[in-house]
Backbone bond lengths (Angstrom), bond angles and torsions (degrees), N, CA, C in turn:
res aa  C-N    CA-C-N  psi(-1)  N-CA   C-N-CA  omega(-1)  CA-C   N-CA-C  phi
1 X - - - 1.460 - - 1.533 111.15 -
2 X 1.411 116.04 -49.67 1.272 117.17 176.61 1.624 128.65 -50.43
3 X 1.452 105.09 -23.76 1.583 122.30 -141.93 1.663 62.88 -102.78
4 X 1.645 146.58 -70.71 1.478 131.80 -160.08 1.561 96.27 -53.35
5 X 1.060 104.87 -57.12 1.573 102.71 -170.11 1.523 116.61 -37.68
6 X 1.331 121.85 -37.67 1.742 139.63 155.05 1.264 107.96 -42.78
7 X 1.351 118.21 -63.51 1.603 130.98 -148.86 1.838 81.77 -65.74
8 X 1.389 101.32 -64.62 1.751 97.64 -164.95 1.258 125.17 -49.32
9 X 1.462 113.04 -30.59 1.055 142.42 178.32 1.874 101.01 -34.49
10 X 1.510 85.94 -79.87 1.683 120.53 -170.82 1.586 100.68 -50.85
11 X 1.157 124.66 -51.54 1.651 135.97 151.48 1.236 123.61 -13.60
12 X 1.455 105.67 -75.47 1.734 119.58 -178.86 1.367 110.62 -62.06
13 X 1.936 104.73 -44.41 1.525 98.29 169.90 1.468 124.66 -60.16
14 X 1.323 120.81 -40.75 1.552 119.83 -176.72 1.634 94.09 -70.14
15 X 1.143 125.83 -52.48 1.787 97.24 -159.78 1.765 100.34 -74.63
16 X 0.784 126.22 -16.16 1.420 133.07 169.57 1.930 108.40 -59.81
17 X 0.954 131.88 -35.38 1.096 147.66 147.57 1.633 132.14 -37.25
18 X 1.622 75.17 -87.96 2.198 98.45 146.44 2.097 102.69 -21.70
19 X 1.412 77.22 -99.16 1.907 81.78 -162.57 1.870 100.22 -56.98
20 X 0.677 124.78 22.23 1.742 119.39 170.19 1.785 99.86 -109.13
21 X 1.521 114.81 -40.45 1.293 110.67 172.16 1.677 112.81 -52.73
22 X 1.510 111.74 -59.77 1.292 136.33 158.73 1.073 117.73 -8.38
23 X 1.530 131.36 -76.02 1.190 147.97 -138.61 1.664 79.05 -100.39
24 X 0.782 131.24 -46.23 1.791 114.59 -167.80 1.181 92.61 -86.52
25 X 1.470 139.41 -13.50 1.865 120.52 -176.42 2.025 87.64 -79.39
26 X 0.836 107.45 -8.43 1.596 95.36 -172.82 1.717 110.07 -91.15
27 X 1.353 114.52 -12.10 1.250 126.02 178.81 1.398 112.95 -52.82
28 X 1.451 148.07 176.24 1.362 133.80 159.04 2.131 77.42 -114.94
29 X 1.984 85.16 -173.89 1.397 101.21 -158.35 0.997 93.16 -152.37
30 X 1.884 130.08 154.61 1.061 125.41 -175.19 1.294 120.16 -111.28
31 X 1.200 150.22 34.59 1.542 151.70 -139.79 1.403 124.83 -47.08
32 X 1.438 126.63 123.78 1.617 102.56 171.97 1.991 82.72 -168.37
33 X 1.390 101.74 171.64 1.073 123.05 -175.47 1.917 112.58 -74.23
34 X 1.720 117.96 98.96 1.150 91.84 176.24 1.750 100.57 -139.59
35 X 2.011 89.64 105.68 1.148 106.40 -163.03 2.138 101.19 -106.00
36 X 1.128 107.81 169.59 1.688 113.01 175.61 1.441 113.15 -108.63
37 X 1.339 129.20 135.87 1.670 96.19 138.57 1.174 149.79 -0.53
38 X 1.419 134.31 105.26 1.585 119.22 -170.44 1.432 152.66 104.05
39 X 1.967 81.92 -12.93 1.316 119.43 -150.82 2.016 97.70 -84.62
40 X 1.213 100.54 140.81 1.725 75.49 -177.10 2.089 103.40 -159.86
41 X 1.146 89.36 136.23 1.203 96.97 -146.43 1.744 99.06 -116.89
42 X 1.328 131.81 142.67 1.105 136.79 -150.90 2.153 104.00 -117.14
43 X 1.247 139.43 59.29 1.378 119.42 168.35 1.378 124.93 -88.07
44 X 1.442 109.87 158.20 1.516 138.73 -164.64 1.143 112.29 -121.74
45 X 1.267 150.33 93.34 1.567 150.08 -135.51 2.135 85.29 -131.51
46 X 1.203 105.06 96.57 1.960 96.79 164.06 1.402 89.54 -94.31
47 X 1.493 111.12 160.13 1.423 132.11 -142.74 1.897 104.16 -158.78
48 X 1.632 109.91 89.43 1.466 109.13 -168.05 1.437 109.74 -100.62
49 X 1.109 117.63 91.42 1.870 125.07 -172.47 1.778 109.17 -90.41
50 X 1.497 85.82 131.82 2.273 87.30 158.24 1.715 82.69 -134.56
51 X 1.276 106.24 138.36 1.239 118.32 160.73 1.855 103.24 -121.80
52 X 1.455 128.94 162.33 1.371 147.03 -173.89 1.614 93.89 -147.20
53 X 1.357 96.44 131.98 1.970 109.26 155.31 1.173 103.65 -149.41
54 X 1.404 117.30 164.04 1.155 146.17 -179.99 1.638 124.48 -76.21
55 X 0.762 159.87 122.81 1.624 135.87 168.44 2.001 105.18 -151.75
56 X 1.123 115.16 109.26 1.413 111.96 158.22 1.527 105.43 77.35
57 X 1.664 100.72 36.22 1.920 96.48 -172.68 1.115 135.81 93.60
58 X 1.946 99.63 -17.07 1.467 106.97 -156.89 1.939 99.01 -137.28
59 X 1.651 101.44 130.52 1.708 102.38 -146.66 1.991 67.15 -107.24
60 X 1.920 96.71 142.19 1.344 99.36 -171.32 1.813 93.48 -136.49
61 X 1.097 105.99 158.40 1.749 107.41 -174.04 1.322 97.73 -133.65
62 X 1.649 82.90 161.65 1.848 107.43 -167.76 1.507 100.74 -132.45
63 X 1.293 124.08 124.45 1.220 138.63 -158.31 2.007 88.12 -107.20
64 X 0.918 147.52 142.73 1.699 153.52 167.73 1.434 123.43 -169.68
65 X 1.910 102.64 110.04 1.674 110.18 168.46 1.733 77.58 -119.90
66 X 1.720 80.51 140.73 1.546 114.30 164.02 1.824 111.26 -129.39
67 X 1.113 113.36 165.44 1.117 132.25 144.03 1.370 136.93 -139.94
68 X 1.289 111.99 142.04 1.583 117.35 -172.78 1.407 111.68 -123.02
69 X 1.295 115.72 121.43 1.937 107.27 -173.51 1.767 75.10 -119.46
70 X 1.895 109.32 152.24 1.003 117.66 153.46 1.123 100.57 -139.86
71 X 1.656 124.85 -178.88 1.318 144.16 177.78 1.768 96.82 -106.31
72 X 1.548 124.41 129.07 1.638 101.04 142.82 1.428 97.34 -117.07
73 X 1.794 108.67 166.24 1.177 137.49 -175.08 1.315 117.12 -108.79
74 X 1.139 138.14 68.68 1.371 102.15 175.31 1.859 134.80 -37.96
75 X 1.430 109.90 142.04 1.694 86.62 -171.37 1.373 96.93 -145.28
76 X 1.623 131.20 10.35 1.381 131.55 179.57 1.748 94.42 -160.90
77 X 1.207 124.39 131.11 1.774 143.00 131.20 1.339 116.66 -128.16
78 X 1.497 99.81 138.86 1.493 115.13 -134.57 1.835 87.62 -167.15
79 X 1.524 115.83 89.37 1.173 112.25 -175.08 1.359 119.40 39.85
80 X 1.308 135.24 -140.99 1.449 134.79 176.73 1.340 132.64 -60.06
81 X 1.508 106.31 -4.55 1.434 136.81 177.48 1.188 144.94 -68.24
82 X 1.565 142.70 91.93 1.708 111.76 -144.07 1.401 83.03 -132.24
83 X 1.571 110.93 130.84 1.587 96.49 175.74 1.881 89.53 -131.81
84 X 1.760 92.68 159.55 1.620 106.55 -151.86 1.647 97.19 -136.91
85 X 1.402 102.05 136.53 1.505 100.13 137.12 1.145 148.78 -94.39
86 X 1.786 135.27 122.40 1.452 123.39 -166.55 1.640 103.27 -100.74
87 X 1.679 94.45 114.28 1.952 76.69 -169.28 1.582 83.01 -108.33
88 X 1.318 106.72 146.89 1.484 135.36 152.06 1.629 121.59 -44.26
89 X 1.424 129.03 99.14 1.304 122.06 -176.80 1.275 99.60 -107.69
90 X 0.852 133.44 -32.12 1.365 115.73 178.94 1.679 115.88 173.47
91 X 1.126 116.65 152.48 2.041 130.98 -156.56 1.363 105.74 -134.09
92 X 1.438 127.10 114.82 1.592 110.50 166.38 1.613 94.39 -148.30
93 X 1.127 111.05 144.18 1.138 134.13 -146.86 1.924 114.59 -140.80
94 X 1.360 130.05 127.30 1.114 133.77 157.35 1.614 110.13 -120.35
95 X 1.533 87.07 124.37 1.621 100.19 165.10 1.648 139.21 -127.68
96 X 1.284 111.76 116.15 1.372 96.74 -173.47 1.493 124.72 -95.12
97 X 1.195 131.78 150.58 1.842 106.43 -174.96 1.651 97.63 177.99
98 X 1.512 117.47 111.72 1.563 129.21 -168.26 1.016 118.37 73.51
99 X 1.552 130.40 15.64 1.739 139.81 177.29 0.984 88.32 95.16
100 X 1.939 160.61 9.54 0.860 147.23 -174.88 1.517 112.31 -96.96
101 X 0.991 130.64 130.61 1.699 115.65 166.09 1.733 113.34 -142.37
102 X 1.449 82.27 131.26 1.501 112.64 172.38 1.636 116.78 -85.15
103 X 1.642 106.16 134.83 1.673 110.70 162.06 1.144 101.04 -129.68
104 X 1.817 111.34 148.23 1.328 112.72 174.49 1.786 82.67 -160.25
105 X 1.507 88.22 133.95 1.305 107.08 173.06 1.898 117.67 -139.83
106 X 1.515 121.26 95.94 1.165 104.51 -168.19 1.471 130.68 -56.95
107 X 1.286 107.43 -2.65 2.083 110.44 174.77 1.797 90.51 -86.11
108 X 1.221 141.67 -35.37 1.243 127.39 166.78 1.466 132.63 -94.56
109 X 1.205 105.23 108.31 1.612 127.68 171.72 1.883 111.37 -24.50
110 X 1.538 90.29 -72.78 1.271 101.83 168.15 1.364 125.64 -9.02
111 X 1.721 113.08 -66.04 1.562 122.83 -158.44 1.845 112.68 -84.14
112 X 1.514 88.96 24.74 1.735 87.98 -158.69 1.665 113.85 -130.73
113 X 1.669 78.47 -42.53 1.830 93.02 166.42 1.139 142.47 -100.10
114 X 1.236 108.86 36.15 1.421 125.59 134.26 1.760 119.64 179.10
115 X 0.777 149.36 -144.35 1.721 143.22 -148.51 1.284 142.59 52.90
116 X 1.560 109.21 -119.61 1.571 115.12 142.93 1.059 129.48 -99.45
117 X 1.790 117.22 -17.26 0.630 93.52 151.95 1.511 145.17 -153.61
118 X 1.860 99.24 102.38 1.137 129.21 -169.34 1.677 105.76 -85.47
119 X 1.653 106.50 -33.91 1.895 125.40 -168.27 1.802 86.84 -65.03
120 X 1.387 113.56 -61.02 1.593 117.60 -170.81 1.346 124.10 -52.05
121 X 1.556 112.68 -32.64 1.035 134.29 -163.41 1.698 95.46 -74.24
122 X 1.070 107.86 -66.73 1.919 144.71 -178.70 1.491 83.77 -27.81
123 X 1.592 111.91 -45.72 1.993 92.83 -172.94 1.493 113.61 -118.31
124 X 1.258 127.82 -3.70 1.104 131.34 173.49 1.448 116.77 -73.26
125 X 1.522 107.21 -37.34 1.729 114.27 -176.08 1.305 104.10 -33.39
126 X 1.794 91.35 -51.64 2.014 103.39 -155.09 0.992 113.98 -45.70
127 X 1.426 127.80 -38.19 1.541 153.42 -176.86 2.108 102.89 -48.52
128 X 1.252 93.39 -56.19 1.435 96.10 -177.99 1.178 143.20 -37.74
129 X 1.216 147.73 58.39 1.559 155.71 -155.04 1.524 103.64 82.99
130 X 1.628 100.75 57.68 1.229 110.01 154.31 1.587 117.50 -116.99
131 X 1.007 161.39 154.17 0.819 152.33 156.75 1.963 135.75 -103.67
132 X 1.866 106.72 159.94 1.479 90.83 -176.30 1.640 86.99 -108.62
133 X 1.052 102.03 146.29 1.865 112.02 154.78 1.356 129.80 -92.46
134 X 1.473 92.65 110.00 1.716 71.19 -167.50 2.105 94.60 -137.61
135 X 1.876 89.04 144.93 1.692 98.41 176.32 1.466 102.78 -125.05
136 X 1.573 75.56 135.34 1.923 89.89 174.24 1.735 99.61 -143.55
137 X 0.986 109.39 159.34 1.734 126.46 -176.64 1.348 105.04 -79.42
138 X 1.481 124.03 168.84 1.396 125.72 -144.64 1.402 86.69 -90.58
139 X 1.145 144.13 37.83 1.862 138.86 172.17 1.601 94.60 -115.79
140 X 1.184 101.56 -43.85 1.788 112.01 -166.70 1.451 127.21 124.60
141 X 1.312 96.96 9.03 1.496 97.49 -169.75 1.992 106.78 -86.46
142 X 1.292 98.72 125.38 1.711 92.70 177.82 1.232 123.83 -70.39
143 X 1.593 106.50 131.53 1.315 95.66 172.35 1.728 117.83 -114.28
144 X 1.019 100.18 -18.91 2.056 105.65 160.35 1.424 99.40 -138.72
145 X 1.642 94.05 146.39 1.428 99.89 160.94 1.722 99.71 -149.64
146 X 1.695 98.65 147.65 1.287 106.50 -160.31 1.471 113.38 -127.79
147 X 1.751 118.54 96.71 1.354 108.48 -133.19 1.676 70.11 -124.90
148 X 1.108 143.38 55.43 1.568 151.77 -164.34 1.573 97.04 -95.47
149 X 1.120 114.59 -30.37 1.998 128.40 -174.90 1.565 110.59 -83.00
150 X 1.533 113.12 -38.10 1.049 122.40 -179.07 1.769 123.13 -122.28
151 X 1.382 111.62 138.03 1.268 147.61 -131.47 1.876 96.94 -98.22
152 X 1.631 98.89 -48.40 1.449 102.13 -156.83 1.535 107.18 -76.07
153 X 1.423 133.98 107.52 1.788 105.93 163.65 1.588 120.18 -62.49
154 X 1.377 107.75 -27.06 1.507 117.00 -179.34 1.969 96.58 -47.22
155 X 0.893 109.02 -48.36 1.901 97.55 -167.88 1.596 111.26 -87.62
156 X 1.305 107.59 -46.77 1.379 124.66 158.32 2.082 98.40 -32.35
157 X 1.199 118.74 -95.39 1.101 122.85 -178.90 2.023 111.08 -6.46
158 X 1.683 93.81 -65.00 1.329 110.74 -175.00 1.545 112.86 -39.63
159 X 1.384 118.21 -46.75 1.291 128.01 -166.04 1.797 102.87 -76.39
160 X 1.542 105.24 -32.09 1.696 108.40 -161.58 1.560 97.33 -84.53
161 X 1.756 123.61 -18.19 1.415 121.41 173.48 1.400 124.60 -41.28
162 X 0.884 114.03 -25.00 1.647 100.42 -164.16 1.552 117.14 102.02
163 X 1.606 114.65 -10.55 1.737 105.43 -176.33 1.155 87.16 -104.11
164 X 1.964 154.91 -12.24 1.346 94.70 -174.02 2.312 97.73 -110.91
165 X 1.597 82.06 -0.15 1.832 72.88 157.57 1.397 107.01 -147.54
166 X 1.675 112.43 126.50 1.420 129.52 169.30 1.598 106.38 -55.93
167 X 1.726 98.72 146.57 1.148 118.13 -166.21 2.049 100.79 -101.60
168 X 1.136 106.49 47.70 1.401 103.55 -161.66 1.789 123.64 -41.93
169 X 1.353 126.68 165.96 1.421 121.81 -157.77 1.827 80.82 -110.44
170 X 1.660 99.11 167.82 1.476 127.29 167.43 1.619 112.54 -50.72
171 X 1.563 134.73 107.78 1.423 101.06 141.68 1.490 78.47 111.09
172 X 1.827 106.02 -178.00 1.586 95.85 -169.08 1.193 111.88 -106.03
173 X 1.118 133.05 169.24 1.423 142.35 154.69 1.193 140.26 -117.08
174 X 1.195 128.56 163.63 1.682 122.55 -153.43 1.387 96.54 -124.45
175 X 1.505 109.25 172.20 2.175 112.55 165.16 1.543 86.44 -53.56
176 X 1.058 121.76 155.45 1.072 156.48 112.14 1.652 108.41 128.17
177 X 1.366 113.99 -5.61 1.309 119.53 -172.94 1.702 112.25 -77.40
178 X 1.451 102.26 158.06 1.540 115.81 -168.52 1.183 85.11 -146.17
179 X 1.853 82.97 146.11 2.184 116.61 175.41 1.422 76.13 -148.00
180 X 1.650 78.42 149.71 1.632 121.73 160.33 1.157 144.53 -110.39
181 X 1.357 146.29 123.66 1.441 141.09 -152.01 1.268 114.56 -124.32
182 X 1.123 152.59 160.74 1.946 154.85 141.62 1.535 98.45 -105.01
183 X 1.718 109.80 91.24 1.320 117.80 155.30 1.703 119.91 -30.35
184 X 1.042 144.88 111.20 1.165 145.67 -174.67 1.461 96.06 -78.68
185 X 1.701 107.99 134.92 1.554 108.77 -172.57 1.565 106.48 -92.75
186 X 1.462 140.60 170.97 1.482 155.37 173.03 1.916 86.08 -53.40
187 X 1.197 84.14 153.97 1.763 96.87 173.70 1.421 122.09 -72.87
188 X 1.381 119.79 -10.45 1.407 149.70 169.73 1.460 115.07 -95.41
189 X 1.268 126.35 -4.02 1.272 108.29 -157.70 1.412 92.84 -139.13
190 X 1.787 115.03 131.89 1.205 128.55 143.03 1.672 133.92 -0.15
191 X 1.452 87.01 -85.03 1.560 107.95 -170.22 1.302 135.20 -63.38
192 X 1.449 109.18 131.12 1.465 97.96 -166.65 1.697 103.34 -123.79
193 X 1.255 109.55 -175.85 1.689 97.68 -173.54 1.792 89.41 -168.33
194 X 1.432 91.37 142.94 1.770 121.55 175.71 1.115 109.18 -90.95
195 X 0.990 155.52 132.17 1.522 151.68 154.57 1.987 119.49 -114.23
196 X 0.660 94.15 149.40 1.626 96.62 -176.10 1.664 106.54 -159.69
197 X 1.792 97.41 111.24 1.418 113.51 -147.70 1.505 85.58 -103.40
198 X 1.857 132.28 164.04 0.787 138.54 179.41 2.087 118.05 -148.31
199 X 1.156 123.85 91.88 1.129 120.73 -170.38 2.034 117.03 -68.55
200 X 1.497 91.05 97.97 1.283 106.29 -168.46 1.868 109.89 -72.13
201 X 1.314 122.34 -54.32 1.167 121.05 175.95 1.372 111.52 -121.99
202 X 1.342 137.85 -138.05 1.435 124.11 -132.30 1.476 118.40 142.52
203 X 1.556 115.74 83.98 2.309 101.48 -173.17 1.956 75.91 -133.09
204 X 1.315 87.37 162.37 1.574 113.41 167.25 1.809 98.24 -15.25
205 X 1.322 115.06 -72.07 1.335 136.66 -137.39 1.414 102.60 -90.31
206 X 1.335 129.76 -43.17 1.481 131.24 -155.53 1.395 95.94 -150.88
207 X 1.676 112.93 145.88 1.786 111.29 145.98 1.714 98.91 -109.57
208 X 1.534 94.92 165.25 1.424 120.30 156.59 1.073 109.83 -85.93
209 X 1.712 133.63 150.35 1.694 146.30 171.33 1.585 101.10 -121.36
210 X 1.367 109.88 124.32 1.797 98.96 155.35 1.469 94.61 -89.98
211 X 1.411 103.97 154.52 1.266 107.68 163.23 1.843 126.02 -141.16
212 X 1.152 122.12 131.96 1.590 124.54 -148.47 1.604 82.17 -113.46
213 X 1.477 122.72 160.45 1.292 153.79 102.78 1.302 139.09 160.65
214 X 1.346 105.09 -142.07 1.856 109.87 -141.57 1.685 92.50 -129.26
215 X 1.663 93.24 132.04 1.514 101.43 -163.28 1.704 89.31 -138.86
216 X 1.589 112.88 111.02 1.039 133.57 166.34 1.936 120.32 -112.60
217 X 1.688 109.17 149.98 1.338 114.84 -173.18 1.742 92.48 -164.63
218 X 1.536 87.50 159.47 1.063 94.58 -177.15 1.701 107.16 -137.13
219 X 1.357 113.40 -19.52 1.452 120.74 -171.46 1.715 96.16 -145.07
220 X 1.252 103.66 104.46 2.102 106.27 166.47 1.263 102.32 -112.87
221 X 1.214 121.47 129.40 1.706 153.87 117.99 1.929 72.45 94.06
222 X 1.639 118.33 63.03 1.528 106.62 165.90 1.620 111.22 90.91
223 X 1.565 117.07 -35.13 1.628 106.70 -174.06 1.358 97.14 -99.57
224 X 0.829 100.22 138.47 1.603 121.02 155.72 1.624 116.76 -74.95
225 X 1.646 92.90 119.11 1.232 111.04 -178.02 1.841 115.95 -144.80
226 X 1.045 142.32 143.00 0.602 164.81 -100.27 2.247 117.29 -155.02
227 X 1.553 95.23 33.54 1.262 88.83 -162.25 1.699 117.81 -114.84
228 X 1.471 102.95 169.11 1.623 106.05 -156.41 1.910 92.81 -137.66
229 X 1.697 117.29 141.54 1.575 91.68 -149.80 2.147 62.81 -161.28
230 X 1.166 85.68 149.49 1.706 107.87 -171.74 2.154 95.03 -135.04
231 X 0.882 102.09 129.97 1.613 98.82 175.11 1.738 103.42 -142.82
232 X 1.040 110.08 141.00 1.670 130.84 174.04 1.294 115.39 -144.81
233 X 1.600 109.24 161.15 1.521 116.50 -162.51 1.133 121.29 163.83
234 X 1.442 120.61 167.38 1.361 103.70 -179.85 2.048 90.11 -143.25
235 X 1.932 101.96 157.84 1.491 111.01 -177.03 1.406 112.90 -158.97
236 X 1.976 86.44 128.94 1.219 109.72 -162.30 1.630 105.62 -78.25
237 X 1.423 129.62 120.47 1.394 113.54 -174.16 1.358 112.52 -137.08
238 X 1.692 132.65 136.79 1.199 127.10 -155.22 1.826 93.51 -79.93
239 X 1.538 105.28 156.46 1.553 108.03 176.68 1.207 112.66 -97.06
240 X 1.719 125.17 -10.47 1.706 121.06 177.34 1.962 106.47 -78.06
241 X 1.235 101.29 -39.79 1.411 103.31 167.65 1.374 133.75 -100.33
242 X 1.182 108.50 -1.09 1.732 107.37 -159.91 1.116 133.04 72.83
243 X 1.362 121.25 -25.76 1.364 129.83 -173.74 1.021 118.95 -90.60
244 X 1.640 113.35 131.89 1.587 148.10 160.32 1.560 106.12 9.83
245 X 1.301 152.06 115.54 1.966 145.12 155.51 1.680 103.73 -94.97
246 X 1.460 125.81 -33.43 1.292 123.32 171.67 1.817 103.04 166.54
247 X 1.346 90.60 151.83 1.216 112.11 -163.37 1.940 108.37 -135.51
248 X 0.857 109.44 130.50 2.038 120.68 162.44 1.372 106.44 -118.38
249 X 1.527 94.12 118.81 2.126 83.74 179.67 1.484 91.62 -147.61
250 X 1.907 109.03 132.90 1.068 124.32 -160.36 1.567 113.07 -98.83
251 X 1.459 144.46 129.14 1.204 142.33 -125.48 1.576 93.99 -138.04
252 X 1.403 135.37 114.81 1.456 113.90 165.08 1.698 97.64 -130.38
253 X 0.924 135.33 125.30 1.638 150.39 164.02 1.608 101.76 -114.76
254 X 1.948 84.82 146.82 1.524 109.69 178.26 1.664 92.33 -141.53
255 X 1.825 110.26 131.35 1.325 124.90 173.84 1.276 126.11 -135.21
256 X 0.886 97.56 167.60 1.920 110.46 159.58 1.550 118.10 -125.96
257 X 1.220 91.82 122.78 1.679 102.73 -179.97 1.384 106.84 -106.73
258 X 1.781 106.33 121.24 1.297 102.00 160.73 1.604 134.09 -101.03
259 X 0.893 123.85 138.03 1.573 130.04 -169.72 1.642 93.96 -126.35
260 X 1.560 130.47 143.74 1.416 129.06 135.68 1.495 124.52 71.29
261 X 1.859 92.79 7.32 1.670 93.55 -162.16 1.436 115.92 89.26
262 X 1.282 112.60 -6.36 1.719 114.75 169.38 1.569 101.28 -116.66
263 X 1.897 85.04 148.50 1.763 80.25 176.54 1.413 91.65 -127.92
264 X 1.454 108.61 134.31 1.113 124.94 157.62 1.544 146.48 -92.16
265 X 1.491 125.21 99.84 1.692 135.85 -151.57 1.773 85.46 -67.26
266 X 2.020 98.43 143.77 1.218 77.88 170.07 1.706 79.74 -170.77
267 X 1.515 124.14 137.24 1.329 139.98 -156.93 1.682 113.31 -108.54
268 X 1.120 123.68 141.29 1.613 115.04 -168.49 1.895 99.96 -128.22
269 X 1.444 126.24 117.65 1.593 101.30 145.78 1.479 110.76 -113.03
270 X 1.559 101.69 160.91 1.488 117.90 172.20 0.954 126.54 -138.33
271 X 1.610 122.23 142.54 1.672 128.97 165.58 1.518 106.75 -100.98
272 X 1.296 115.28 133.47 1.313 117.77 173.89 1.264 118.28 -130.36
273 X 1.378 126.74 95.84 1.687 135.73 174.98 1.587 103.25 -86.06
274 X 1.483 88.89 141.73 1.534 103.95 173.63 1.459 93.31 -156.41
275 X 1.485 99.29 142.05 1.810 127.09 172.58 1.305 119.13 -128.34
276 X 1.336 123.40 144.51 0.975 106.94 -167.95 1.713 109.59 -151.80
277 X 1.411 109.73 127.36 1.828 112.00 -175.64 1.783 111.31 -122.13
278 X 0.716 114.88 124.14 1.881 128.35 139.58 1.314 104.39 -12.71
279 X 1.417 115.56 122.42 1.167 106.42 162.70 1.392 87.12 -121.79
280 X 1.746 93.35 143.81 2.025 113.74 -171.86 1.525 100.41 -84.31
């Protein structure tokens, strides 16, 4: 008798649970950026690439894990205004491509001063405790960014996408609702991208985001290229601050590269994890 009396027990408590999860996933929520002075936050973005191109008959592949850890700072709020520093902590990278393979890791000396890769090393260093500045309003939308320190649009880009800060909408939202954005591209850069975010779940502490879109270019960093790029994903983001807890967002591009009067077709997928903690 005692031991049912347990079982039911454990019962009433779990569905009691159940419809309490329930009843608050039905709530709407208000999302937006509400960061302090000082505030400084630690992400780790690993980065799982195969790229394929074409050249002369002969289809060749590119094997690429990276990682990128940065620090941001908050260092100005100013009414609706939040301006940040993104400093560069550190890049290491394996690449394979024609039986050749490259390592470069900027905490090791080793992978930089001398081999293959010494060329990677030569421009990646610069990157290292440099920082981007960048201000956007308490939704997320940028309104300067100041990438004068840094060299790469390839990482730059990453940050201006939309996966590692949501572009949140006016007012509240419920499960199932969707907004739409036009990522504003670098003042240098081609590429532009649609996104259309979707708030899938919803607890006290955190929501989930799906997030959809379409990333077109036609000219990067001077070449003309020719590319067409599909991205999906989903991001975990706290609701007292707004900010990013972790994210997987799936990357597929199709291009044409021109070189010499030849253009070369050449296809990209990607996994992109990012986590992200408070540092006290």
């Amino acid at each position: 008798m005692k031991s049912r009396i347990k079982i039911s027990i454990v019962i009433i408590a779990s569905l009691l649970l159940v419809n309490l999860s329930n009843v608050y996933a039905q709530k709407s929520v208000s999302l937006k950026y509400n960061l302090n002075e000082g505030d400084r936050y630690n992400f780790v973005t690993n980065v799982d690439l195969d790229m394929s191109f074409e050249a002369m008959g002969t289809t060749m592949t590119m094997e690429s894990v990276m990682i990128i850890e940065m620090t941001s700072v908050v260092n100005m709020v100013e009414n609706d205004e939040i301006s940040q520093d993104l400093i560069f902590d550190r890049i290491a990278m394996n690449q394979k491509v024609m039986g050749m393979e490259i390592n470069y890791d900027s905490d090791d000396s080793s992978t930089y001063n001398s081999g293959m890769g010494a060329k990677m090393g030569a421009e990646m260093n610069k990157i290292i405790g440099e920082s981007i500045v960048m201000i956007m309003d308490n939704r997320g939308n940028i309104k300067n960014l100041d990438v004068s320190n840094v060299t790469s649009t390839d990482i730059t880009n990453n940050i201006t996408s939309g996966n590692t800060f949501v572009v949140y909408p006016e007012g509240k939202i419920k499960i199932g609702d969707s907004w739409e954005t036009d990522i504003e591209p670098l003042e240098d850069s081609e590429m532009k991208m649609h996104v259309k975010y979707t708030l899938l779940k919803a607890t006290r502490k955190q929501s989930t985001i799906g997030i959809e879109g379409v990333v077109l270019a036609n000219v990067v960093e001077g070449q003309e290229i020719n590319l067409e790029g599909t991205t999906e994903g989903k991001m975990i983001v706290d609701n007292k601050t707004g900010m990013l807890i972790s994210s997987v967002i799936d990357l597929e591009m199709v291009m044409d590269i021109e070189q010499g009067g030849v253009k070369f077709p050449a296809s990209m997928m990607s996994t992109s994890t990012t986590n992200v903690i408070e540092v006290e």
